[in-house]
Every structure is written in structure tokens, then in C-alpha cells.
C-alpha positions in Angstrom: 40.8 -19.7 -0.6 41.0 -16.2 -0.1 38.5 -15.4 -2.9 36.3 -17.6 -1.4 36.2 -16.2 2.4 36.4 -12.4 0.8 32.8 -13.7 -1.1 31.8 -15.3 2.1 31.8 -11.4 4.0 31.0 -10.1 1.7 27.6 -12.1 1.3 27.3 -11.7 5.3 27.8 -7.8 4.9 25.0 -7.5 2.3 22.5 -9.4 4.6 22.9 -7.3 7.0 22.6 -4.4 5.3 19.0 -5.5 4.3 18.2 -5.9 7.7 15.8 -8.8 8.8 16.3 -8.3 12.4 12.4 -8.1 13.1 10.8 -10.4 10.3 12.0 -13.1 8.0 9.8 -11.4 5.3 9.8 -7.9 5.7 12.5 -5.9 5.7 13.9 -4.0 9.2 13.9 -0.6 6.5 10.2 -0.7 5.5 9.2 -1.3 8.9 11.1 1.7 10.1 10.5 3.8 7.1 6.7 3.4 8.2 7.2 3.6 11.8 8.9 6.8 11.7 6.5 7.9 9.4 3.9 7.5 11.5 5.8 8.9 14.8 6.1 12.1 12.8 3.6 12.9 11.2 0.4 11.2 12.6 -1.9 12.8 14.5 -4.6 10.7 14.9 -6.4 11.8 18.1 -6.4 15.6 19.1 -6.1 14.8 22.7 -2.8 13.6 22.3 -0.4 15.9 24.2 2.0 17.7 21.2 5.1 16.1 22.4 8.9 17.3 20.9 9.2 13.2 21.2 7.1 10.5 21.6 7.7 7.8 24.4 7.7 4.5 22.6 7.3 1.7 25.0 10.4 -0.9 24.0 8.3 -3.8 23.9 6.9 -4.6 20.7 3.0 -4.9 21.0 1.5 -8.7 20.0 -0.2 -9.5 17.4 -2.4 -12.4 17.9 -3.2 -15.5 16.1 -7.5 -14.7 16.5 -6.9 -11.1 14.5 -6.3 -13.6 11.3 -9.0 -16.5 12.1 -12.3 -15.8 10.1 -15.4 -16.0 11.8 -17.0 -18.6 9.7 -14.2 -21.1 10.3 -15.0 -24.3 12.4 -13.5 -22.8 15.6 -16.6 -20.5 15.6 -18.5 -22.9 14.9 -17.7 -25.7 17.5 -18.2 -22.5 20.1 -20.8 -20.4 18.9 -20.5 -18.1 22.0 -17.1 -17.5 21.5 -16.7 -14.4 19.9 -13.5 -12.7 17.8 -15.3 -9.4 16.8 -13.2 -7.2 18.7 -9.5 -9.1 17.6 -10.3 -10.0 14.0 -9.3 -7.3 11.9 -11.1 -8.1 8.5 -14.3 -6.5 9.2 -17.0 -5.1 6.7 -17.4 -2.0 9.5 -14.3 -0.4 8.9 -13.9 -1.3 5.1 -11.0 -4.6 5.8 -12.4 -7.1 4.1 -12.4 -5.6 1.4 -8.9 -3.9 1.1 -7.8 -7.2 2.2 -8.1 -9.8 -0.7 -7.7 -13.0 0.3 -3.9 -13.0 -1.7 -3.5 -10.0 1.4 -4.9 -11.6 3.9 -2.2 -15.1 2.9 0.2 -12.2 3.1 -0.4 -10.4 6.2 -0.8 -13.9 8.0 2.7 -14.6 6.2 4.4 -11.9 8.0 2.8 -12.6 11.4 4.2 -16.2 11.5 7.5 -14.2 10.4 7.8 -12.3 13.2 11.3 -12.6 15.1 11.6 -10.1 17.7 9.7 -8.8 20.4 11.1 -5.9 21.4 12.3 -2.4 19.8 16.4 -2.4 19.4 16.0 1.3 18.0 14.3 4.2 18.8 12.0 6.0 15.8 12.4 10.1 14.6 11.5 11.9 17.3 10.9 9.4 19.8 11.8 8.0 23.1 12.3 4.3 23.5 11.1 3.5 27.1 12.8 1.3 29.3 11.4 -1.1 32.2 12.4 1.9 34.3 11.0 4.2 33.0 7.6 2.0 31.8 4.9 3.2 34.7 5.6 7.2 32.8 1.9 8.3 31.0 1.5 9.4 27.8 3.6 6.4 26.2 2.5 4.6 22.9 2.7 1.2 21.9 3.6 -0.3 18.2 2.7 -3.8 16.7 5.6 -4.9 14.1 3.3 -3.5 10.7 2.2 -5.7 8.2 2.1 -4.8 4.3 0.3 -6.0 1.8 1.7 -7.9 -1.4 2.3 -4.7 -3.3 2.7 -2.8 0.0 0.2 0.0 -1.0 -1.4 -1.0 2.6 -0.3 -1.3 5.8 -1.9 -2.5 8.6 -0.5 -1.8 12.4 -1.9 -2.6 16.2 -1.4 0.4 17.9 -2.5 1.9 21.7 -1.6 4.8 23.5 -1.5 4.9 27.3 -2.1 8.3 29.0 -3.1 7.1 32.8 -5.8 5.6 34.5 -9.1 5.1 32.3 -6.8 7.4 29.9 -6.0 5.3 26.6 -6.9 4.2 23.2 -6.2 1.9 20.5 -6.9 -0.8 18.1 -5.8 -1.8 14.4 -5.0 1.2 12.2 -5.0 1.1 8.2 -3.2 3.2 5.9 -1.9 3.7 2.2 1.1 4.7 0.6 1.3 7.8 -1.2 4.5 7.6 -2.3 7.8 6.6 -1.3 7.7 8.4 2.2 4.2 9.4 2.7 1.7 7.4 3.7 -2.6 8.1 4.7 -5.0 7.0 7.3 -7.5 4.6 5.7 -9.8 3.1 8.2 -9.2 1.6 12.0 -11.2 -1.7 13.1 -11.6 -2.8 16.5 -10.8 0.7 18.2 -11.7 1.3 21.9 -11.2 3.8 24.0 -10.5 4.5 27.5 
């Protein structure tokens, strides 16, 4: 009996060491590995102030269910007026549909429907996690939970930033790994600005 409950923790202890406190099919580690990545080392606009940290609003940013319906399904169709352009995120504009293969595309949809949490339970490298209190402060950025493709050579991540009033940008950022802790812009679709 004892053998038995010492295999029982120990089986508990492992899955928690992998972490799955954010998706049932990515790990919590290549989600952070990327996100602190990206808090680091990205600069993707110059008119972002050159922070020491970064102020990470806590509540994971949504992804929704229209960035992953294609346009010729029969929801387009039955309302032709109804338009997805500025949600889907496969578009022939920024170069999506065609690093996103349909095997992808099953994939990234996968990890949406896998999605557990909605808000941030640790803060990234060099970054503030911002609290209700502290949620009306500018310059704060916004994450989406980043979805990989099968061999995770891509990622794909809904991201704004929020620097006042009519000051903010955003939309659905690509990139591809280098190696094991590098990573390169791509492409963004469905970008705005404000």
C-alpha cells in the first residue's frame, strides 16, 4: 500500500511539474518561455516608451471563436454582409494562410478550445503584472494565451498595447523560432492602430 500511494505523488508531482495550468495542450513552460521572450526582447513599435519593466495587464486577452471561422464557410454565406476580415487571422495579406496549413490551422483551433485560464498567475522577465487597482495606468500591454503550430516552428499571439486616449495598437502577431530561446517577427494580420 505504501508503494502504491508513494507512485500515486509521485505521478501528481510530475504533472505538475509540466505545468498545464493555462491549456490542456500546451504546456504552462512554452507558453512562458515565449512570453518572456517576447517581453524582452521585442520591440515591435518605436513609440513604445523603453520601460525597465513592462506592465502586463493580469487578464489574459480573448481569443475568439470568428479568428478561426473561414470566410467561405456557410455562416458567411447565410449573411453575406457580415464580415470577419478584421478577426480572422488566416489572411493572404499578411502571408497566414499560407504558413498555416490546414494540419496548423486543426492545431491552433485545438489549443483555443484548450484554453483553461483567463487570467495571468505569474508575472513575465521584466514585467509588471497589473492589478484591478492599478488597471486605469497607460502604457500597459495585453497578451492572448499563444498558439503553436504542430512542430511549434510558429507561433501566433493576439496582442495590444494601451498608452491613453486614442493612444494604442494591436492585432495578431506571427513569429518563428530560431532556436530553443530565440524567436522572429514574421508577419501581423488584422493590425490597427490608435
Amino acid at each position: 500500500m505504501r508503494k502504491l500511494t508513494l507512485i500515486f505523488f509521485g505521478f501528481l508531482n510530475m504533472t505538475f511539474a509540466i505545468g498545464q495550468t493555462y491549456s490542456s495542450v500546451t504546456s504552462d513552460k512554452e507558453i512562458y518561455d515565449f512570453l518572456n521572450w517576447m517581453t524582452v526582447n521585442d520591440r515591435k513599435y518605436g513609440e513604445e516608451p523603453k520601460l525597465k519593466r513592462k506592465q502586463i495587464y493580469y487578464k489574459i486577452l480573448s481569443w475568439d471563436t470568428t479568428n478561426f471561422i473561414a470566410k467561405d464557410t456557410a455562416l458567411i454565406n447565410k449573411y453575406p454582409n457580415f464580415s470577419l476580415d478584421h478577426q480572422y487571422i488566416y489572411q493572404r495579406r499578411g502571408g497566414t494562410d499560407t504558413i498555416f496549413k490546414q494540419q496548423y490551422r486543426d492545431f491552433l483551433f485545438k489549443q483555443f478550445t484548450a484554453i483553461k485560464d483567463t487570467i495571468w498567475h505569474n508575472k513575465f522577465s521584466k514585467s509588471n503584472l497589473l492589478t484591478i487597482k492599478k488597471q486605469k495606468r497607460p502604457n500597459r500591454y495585453y497578451y492572448s494565451i499563444p498558439l503553436f503550430s504542430v512542430d511549434k516552428k510558429y507561433v501566433i499571439i493576439h496582442r495590444q498595447y494601451y498608452c491613453g486616449s486614442l493612444c494604442a495598437h494591436g492585432g495578431y502577431y506571427v513569429y518563428r523560432r530560431l532556436d530553443d530561446k530565440n524567436w522572429e517577427y514574421v508577419t501581423a494580420v488584422n493590425t490597427w492602430i490608435s
